[in-house]
C-alpha positions in Angstrom: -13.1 3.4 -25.6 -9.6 2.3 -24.3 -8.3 -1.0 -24.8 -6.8 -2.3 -21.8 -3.1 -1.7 -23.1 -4.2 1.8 -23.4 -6.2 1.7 -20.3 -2.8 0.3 -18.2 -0.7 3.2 -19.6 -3.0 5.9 -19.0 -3.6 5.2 -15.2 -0.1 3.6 -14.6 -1.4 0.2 -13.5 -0.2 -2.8 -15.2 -2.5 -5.2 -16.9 -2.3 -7.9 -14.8 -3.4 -6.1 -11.9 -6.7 -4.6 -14.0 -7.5 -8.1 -14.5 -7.3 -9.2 -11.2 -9.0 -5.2 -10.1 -12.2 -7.1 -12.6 -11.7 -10.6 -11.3 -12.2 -9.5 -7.3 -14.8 -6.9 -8.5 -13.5 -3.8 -7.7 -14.0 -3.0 -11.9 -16.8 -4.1 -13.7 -16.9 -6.6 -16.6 -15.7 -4.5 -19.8 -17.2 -4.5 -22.6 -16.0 -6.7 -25.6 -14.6 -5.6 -29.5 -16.1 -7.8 -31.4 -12.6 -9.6 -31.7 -13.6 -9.9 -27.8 -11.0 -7.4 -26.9 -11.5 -5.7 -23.8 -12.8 -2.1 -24.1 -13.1 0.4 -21.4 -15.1 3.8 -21.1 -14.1 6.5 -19.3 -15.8 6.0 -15.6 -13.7 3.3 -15.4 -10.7 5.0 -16.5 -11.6 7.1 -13.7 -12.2 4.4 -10.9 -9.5 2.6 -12.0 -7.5 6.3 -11.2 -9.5 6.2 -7.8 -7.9 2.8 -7.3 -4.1 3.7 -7.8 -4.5 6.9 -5.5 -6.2 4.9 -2.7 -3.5 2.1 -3.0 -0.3 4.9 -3.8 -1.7 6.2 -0.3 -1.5 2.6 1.5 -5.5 1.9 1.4 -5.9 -1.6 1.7 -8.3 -3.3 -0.7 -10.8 -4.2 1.9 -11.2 -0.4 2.0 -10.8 0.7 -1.0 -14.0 -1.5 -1.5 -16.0 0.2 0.8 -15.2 3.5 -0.5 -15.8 3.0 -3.6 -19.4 1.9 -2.7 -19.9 5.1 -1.0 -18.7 7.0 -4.1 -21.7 5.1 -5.8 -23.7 7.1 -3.5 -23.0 10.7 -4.3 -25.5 12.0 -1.8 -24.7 10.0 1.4 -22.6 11.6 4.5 -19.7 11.4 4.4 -18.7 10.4 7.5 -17.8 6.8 6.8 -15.4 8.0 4.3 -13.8 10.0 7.3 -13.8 7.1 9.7 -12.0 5.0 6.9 -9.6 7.6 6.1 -9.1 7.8 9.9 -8.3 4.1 10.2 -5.7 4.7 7.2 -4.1 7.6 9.0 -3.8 6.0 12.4 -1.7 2.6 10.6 0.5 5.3 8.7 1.3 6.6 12.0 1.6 3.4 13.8 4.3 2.6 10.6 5.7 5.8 11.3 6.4 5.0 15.0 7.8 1.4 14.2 10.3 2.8 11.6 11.4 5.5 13.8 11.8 2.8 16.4 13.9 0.7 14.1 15.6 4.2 13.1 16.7 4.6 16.4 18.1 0.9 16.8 20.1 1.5 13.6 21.4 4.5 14.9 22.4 3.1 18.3 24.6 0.1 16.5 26.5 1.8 15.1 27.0 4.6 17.4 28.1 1.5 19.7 30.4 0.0 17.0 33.9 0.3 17.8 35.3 0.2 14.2 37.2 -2.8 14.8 36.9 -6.4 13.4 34.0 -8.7 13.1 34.8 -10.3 16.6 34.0 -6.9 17.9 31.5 -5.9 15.7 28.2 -4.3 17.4 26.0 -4.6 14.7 26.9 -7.9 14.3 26.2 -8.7 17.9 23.0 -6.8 18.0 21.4 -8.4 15.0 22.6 -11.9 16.4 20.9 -11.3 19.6 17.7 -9.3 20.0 17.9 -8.8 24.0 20.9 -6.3 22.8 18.3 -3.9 21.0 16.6 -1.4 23.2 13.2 -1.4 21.6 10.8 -4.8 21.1 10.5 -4.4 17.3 10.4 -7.7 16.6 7.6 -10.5 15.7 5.9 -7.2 13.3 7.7 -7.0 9.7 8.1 -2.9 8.9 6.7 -2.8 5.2 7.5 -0.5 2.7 5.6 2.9 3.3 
């Protein structure tokens, strides 16, 4: 049995965020020392493992949810996993697009920037003004992939 100190470094996921993993119920309840220290078993280790993955690969808890009630059920198809994976892949790529798109505005300032002073300044115009940019990439924060 792990404590959850031990638990956090194993897996890489800090202990507030196994707390809050029990408190929205995507762990189960540990089991108590009786100095009511949390203890954790091995399956948990493990789903707790199956947690960081899906959220290191962008799976949003929602989904992570529902997967891991399909990994409960070892002998079901798999073709909801699929479709879930599916749903994951097609936002990577919509990220993908957005951040090439705001690549290829980048790019375009400062290709435009005529190295002189501020007054001058491209990428100070463009950022000041968004009709100047030649993609609508606004009104949808790029996050972090």
């Amino acid at each position: 049995m792990l404590t959850i100190g031990k638990l956090s470094e194993t897996t890489g996921v800090k202990v507030p965020t196994i707390r809050y993993y029990e408190q929205i119920g995507l762990l189960p309840e540990p089991e108590r020392s009786t100095g009511n220290q949390r203890l954790y078993g091995k399956a948990v280790q493990e789903r707790l493992s199956f947690i960081r993955h899906s959220r290191d690969l962008g799976f949003p808890l929602e989904a992570i949810r529902e997967l891991l009630g399909l990994s409960d059920d070892p002998n079901r198809s798999c073709a909801a996993a699929d479709e879930i994976a599916r749903r994951q892949l097609g936002e990577v790529n919509a990220r993908l697009s957005r951040l090439l798109a705001l690549r290829g505005e980048l790019e375009r300032m400062l290709v435009q920037c005529s190295h002189g002073t501020i007054a001058d300044c491209r990428v100070i115009e463009v950022l000041g003004n968004h009709d100047h940019c030649a993609h609508d990439h606004h009104g949808e924060p790029v996050t972090a992939l």
